[in-house]
C-alpha positions as CSV (number, residue, x, y, z in Angstrom):
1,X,0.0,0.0,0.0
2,X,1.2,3.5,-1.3
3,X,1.3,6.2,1.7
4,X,-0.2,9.2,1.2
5,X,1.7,11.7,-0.6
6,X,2.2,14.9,1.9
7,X,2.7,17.7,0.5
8,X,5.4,20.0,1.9
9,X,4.0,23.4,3.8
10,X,5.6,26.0,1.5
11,X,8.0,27.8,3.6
12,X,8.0,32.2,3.9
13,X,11.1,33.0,2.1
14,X,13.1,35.5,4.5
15,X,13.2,39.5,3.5
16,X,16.4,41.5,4.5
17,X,15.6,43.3,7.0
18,X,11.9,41.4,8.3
19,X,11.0,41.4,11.5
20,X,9.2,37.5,13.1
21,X,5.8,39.2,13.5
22,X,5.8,40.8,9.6
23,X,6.8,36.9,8.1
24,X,3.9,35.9,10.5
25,X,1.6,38.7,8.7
26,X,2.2,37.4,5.2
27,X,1.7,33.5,6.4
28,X,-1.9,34.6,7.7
29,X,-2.1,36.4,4.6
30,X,-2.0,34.0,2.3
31,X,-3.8,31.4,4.5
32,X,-6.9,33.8,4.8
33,X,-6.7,34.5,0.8
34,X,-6.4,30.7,0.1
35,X,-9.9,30.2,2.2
36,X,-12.0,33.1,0.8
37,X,-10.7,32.4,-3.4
38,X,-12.5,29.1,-3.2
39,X,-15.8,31.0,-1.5
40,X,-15.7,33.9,-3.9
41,X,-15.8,31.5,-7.1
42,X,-18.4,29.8,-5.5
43,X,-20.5,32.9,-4.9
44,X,-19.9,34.0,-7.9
45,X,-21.5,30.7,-10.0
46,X,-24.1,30.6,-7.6
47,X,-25.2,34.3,-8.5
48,X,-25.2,33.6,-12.4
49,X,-27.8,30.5,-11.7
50,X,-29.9,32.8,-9.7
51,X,-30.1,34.9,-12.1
52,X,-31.4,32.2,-14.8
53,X,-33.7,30.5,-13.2
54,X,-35.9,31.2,-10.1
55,X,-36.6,28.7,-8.0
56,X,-39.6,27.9,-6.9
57,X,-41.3,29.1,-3.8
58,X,-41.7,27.3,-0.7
59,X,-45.1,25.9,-0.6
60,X,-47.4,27.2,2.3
61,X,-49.0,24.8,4.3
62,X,-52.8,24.3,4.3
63,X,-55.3,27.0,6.0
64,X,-52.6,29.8,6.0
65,X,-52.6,32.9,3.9
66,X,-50.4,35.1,3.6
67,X,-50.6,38.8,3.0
68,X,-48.0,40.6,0.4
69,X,-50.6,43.9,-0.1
70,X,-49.6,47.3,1.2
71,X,-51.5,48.1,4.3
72,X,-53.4,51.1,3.7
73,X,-55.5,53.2,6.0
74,X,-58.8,54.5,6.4
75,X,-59.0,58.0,8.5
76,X,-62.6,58.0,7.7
77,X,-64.8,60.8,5.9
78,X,-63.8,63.8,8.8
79,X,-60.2,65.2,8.9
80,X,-58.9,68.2,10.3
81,X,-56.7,70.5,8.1
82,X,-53.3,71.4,10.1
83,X,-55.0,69.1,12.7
84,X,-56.8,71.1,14.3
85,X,-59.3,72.0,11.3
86,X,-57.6,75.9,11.1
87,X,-56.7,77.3,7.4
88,X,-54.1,79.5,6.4
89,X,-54.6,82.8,8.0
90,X,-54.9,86.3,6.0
91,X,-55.0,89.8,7.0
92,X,-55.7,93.1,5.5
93,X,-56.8,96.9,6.9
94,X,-61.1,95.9,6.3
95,X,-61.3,92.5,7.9
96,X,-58.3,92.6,10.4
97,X,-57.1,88.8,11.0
98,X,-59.1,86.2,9.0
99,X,-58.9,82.7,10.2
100,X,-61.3,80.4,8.8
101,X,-61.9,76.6,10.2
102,X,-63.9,73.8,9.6
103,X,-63.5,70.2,8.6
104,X,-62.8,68.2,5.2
105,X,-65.0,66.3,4.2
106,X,-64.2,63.2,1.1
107,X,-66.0,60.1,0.6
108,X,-66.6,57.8,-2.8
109,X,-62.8,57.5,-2.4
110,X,-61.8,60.8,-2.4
111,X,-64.4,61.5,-5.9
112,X,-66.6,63.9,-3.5
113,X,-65.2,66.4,-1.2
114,X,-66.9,68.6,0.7
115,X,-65.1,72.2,2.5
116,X,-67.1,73.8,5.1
117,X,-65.9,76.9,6.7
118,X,-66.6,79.2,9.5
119,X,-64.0,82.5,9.4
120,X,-63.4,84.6,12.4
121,X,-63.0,88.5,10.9
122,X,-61.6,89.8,14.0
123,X,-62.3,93.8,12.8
124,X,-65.8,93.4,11.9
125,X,-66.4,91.0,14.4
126,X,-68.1,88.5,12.2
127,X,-68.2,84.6,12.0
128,X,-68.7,84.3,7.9
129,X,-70.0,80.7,7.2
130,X,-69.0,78.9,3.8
131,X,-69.3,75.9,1.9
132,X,-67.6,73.8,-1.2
133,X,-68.0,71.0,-2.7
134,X,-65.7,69.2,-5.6
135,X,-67.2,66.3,-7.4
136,X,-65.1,64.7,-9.7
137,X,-66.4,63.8,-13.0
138,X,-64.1,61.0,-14.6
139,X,-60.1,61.6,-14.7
140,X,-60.0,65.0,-15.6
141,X,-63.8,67.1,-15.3
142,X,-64.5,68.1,-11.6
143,X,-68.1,70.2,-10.4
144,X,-67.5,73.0,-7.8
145,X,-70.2,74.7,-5.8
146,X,-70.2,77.3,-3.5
147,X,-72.0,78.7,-1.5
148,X,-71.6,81.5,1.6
149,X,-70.7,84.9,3.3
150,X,-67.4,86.5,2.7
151,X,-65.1,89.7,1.9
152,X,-64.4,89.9,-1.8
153,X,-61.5,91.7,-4.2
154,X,-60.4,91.8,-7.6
155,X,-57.6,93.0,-7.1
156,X,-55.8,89.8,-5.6
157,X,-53.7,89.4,-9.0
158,X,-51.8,92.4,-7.7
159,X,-49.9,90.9,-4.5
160,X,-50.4,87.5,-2.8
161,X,-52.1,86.6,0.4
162,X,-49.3,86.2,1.7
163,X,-47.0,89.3,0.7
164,X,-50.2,91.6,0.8
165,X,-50.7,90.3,4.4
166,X,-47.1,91.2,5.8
167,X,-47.4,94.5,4.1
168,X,-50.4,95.4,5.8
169,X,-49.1,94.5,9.0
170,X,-45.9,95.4,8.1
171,X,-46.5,99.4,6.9
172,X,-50.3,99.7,6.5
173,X,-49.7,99.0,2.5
174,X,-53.0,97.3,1.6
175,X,-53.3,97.1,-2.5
176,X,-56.9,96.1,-2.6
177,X,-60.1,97.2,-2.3
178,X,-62.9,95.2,-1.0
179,X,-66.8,94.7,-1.2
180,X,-68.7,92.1,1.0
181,X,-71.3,89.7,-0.3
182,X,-73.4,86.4,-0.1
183,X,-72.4,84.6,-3.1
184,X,-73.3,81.2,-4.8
185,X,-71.6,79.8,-8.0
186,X,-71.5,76.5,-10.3
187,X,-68.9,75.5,-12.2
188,X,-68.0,72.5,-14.5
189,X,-64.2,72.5,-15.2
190,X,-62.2,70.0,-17.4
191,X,-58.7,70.1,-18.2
192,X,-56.6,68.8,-21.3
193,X,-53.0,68.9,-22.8
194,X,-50.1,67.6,-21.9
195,X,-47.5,67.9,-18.8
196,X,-46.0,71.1,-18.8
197,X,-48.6,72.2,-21.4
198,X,-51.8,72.1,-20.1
199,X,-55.1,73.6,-20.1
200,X,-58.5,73.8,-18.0
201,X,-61.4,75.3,-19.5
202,X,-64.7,76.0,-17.1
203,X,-68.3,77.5,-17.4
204,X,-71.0,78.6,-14.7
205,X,-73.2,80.7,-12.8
206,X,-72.9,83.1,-10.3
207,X,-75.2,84.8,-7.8
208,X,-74.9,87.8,-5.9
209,X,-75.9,90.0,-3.3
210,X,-73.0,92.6,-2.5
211,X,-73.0,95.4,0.3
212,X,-70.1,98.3,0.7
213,X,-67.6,97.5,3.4
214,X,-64.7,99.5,4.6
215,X,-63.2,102.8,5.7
216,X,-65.5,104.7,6.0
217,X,-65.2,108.7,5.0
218,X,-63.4,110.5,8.0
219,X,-62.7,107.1,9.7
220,X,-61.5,107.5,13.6
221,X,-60.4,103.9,14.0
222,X,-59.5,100.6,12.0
223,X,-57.5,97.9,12.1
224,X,-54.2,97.5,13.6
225,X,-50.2,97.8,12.0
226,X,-46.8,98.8,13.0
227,X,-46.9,101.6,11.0
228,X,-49.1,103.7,8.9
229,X,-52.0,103.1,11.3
230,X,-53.8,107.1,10.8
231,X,-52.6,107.3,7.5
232,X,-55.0,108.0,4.8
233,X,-53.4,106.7,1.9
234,X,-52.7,103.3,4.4
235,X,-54.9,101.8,6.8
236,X,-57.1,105.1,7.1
237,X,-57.5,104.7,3.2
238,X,-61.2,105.1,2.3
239,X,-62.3,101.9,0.4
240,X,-64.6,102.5,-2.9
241,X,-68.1,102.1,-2.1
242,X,-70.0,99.6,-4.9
243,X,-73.8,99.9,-5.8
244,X,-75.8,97.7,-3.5
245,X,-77.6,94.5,-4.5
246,X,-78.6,91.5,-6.3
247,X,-76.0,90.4,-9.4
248,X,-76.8,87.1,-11.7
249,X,-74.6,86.4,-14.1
250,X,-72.6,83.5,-16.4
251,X,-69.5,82.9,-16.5
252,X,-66.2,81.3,-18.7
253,X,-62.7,80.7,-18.4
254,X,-60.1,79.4,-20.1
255,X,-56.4,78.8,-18.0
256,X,-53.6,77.9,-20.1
257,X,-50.0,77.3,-18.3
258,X,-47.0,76.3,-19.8
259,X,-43.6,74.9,-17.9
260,X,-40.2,73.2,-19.9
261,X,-37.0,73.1,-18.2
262,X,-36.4,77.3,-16.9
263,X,-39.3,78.5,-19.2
264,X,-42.4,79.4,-17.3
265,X,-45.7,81.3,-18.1
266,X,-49.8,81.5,-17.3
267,X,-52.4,83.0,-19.1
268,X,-56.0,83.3,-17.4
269,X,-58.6,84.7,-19.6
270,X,-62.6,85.0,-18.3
271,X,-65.3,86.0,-19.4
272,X,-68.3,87.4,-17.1
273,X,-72.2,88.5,-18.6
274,X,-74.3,89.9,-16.1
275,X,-78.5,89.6,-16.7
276,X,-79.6,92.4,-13.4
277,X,-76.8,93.7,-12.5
278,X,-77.3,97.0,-10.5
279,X,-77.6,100.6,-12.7
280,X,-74.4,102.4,-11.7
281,X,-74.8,105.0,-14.1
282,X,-77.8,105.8,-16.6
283,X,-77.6,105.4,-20.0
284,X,-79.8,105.3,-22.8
285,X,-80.5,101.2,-22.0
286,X,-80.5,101.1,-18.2
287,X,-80.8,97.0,-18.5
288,X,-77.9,96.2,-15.6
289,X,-76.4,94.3,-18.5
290,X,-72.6,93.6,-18.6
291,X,-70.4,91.9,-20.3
292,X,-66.6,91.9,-19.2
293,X,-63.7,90.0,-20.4
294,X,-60.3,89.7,-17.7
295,X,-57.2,88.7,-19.2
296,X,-53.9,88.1,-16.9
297,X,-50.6,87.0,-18.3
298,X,-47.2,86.4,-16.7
299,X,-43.9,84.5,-18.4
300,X,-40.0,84.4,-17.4
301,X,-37.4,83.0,-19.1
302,X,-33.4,82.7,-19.1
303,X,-31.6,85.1,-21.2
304,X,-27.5,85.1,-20.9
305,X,-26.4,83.0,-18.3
306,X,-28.2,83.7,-14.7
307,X,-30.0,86.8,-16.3
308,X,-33.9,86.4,-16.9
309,X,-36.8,88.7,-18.0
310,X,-39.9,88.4,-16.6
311,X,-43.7,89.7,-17.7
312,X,-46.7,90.7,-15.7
313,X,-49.8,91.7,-17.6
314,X,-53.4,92.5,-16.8
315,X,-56.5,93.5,-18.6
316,X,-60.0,94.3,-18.2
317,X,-62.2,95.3,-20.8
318,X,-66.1,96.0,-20.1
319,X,-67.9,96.7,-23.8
320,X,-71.4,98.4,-23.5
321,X,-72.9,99.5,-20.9
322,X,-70.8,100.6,-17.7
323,X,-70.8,98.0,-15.2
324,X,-71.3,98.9,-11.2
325,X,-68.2,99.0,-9.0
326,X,-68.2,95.5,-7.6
327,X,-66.9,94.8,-10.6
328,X,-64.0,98.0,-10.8
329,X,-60.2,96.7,-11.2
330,X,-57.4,99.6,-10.0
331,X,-53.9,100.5,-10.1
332,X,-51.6,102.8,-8.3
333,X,-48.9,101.9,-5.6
334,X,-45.5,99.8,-5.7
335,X,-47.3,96.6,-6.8
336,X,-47.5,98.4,-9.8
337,X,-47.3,102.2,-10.4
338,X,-45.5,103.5,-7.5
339,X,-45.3,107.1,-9.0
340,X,-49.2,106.8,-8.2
341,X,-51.2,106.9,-5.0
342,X,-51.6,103.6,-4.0
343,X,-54.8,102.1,-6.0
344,X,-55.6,105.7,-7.0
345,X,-57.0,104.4,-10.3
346,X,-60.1,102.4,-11.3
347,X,-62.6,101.7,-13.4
348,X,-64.4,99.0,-15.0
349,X,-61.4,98.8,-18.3
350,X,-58.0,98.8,-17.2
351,X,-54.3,97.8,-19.1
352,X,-51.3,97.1,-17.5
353,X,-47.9,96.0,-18.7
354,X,-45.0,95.6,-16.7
355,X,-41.3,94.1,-17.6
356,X,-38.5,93.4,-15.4
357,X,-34.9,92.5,-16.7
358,X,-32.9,90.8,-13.5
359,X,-29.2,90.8,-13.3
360,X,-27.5,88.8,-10.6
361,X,-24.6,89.6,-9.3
362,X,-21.4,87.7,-8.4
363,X,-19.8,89.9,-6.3
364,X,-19.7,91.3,-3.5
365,X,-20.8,87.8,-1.6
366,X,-22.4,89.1,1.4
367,X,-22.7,87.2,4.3
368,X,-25.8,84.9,5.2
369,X,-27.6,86.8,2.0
370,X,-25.0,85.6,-0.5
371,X,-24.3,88.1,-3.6
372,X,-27.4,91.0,-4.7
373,X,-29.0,91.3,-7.9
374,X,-29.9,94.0,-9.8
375,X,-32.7,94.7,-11.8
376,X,-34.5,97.5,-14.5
377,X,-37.8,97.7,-14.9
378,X,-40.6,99.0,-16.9
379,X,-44.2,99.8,-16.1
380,X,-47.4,101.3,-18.0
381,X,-51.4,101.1,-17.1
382,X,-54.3,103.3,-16.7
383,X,-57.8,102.2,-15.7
384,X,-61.4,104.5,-16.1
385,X,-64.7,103.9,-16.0
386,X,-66.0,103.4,-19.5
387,X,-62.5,104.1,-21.3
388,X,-58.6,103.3,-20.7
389,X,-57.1,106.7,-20.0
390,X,-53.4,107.8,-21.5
391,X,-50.8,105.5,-19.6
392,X,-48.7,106.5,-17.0
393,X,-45.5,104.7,-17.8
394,X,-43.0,103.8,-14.6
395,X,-39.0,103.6,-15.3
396,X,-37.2,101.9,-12.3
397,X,-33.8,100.1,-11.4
398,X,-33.7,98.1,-8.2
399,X,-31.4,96.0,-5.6
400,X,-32.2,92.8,-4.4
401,X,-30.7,90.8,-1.3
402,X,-32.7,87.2,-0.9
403,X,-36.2,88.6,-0.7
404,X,-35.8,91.9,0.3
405,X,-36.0,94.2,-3.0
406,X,-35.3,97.9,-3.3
407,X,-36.4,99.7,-6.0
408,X,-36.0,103.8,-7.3
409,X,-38.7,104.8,-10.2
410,X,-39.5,107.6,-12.1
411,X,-41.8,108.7,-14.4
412,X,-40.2,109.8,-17.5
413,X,-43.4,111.8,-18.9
414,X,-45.0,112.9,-15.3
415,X,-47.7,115.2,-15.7
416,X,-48.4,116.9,-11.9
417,X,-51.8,115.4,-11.0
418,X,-53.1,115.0,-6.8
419,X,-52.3,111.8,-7.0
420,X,-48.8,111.3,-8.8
421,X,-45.4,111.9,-8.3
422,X,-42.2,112.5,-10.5
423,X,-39.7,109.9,-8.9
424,X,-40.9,106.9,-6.0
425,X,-38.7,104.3,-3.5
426,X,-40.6,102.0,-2.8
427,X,-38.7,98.7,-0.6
428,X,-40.5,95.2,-1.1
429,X,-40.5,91.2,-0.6
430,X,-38.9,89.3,-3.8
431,X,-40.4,86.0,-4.5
């Protein structure tokens, strides 16, 4: 019988110079590499069957299922917005605070939502109560009704809640005027087109019964701000009263938005004919017939490098017969022309175009607010009732650090009127 051949251990060859516990490193060296070779080529075959065939799945024994569904989770019909059922909160110099709150209401998964609202006007001490409902009508039609009390503008394309809100608190700066009313309205909305192209086109009803609200002439008290409080052209400012009463009328609109890569723009047309609308002014057909078409526009779009231009438009146009003062647009102040008296002009047709050309800066890198960017603008409008005056054009440059703006403006054909300047600052928030 042959013995067993043994093979010889392979001895460390000695290095110059190697201390006994480096030869001992490269013995476990090569023993730990001569264990793991033989498990990586195993690993390795092992994952290129796997990924050939699967094997099959253990079988489950009989009378146990097994659940591989997501668990999903039923709050019920009632939810609370913000938890506690309060909205987002507004304020301006006619209302005070306004805090609205009231439950959600969705059922027919989520197809039918209903929006009831109480809101809290703190100046005029008044609990306004409000309802909306959304139905949707396959993937993309949708019915909304409403139905309530509230405090109503149409000037809100001017500033947002939320900027118009700090200013008021902030300076007394309010750049709308305001009517109250019970209103009701029916729409059927559907939308079309294609992501970052899309469109929502709507028609309805409205019905109205509007009161004047406001300031009233020679005011002695009114809501609260950190500055401006007595001023007249602030938070004393007198707010246009509106011919009281009953308005039916039908209504269109047509919402087209458009978003690629740093290319933005809206466009909001609507369309509003009234059937007994209130007489402002006599004329030879005293009907309270209406018709009046609102167009607002805004794009912005890259030019060289981090420079953009952006474009603000508005436009109201009221063919026929004048229509009554609930139904008035204005202008004037640094949300637009801030050479003019802040909302010193209105009427029921009204243009304004407004262009702004922002240059960002690389240096000087301030601290915490990084580097400024400076901006020229242009600005022209006018609004009347019955007509569109002569425009009163606007030439500004301004500074911008984050979102606090600076801004110096002129107007380069100023005419001296009581209610325009030659040359405005005006200081703002940047979105």
């Amino acid at each position: 019988m042959t013995p067993p051949t043994i093979e010889p251990e392979m001895e460390s060859v000695a290095i110059p110079g190697e201390s006994y516990f480096m030869r001992r490193g490269r013995r476990l060296s090569r023993s730990i590499i001569t264990l793991l070779l033989p498990l990586a080529f195993g690993a390795l075959a092992a994952s290129k069957v796997s990924g050939q065939t699967t094997p099959p799945a253990a079988p489950v024994p009989p009378g146990i299922e097994i659940d591989t569904a997501y668990m999903t989770y039923d709050d019920g019909p009632f939810s609370l917005p913000l938890g506690i059922g309060f909205r987002v909160p507004s304020y301006n110099r006619v209302d005070g605070v306004v805090l609205p709150w009231g439950p959600l209401v969705s059922f027919a998964e989520g197809r039918v939502e209903l929006d009831p609202t109480v809101t809290y006007r703190s100046h005029l001490g008044a609990l306004d109560p409000m309802v909306k409902g959304h139905f949707l009508i396959g993937r993309r039609s949708e019915i909304e009704l409403t139905a309530g009390r509230s405090t109503f503008s149409n000037d809100r394309w001017i500033r947002s809640d939320l900027i118009n809100s700090g200013a008021v608190l902030g300076v007394g700066s309010d750049a709308r005027n305001y009517f109250r009313a019970d209103r009701a309205t029916a729409e059927l909305s559907h939308s079309f087109g294609a992501p970052g192209s899309a469109f929502e086109a709507s028609v309805g009803g409205l019905f109205e019964n509007a009161w004047s609200t406001g300031p009233a002439v020679r005011a002695t008290g009114g809501a609260w701000s950190f500055f401006g409080r007595t001023d007249t052209l602030k938070m004393r400012r007198l707010n246009p009263a509106i011919a009281r009463g009953h308005l039916t009328s039908a209504l269109g609109r047509l919402v087209y938005d458009y978003e690629k890569q740093d290319v933005k723009g809206t466009l909001d047309s609507r369309i509003e004919h009234a059937f007994d609308a209130p007489v402002y002014i006599a004329s030879e057909n005293p009907s309270g017939d209406f018709t009046q078409l609102t167009f607002g526009g805004k794009a912005s779009f890259p030019t060289f490098g981090t420079q953009r231009f952006a474009f603000r438009g508005h436009l109201v146009l009221t063919p026929g017969d004048i229509a009554p003062p609930q139904r008035f647009a204005y202008l004037g102040g640094a949300g637009t022309l801030a050479t003019v008296d802040l909302l010193a002009l209105g009427g029921d047709n009204l243009l304004y175009v407004e262009g702004e050309y922002s240059v960002p800066l690389k240096r000087p890198v301030l601290r915490f607010v990084g580097a400024p960017t400076v901006s020229l603008r242009y600005a022209a409008g006018s609004a009347g009732a019955g007509d569109i005056p002569d425009l009163i054009q606007n030439i500004g440059v301004g500074i911008g650090i984050r979102l606090l703006k600076v801004e110096y403006h002129i107007d380069p054909s100023y005419s001296r009127t009581p209610f325009t300047r030659r040359s405005s600052f005006s200081i703002g928030v940047s979105l």
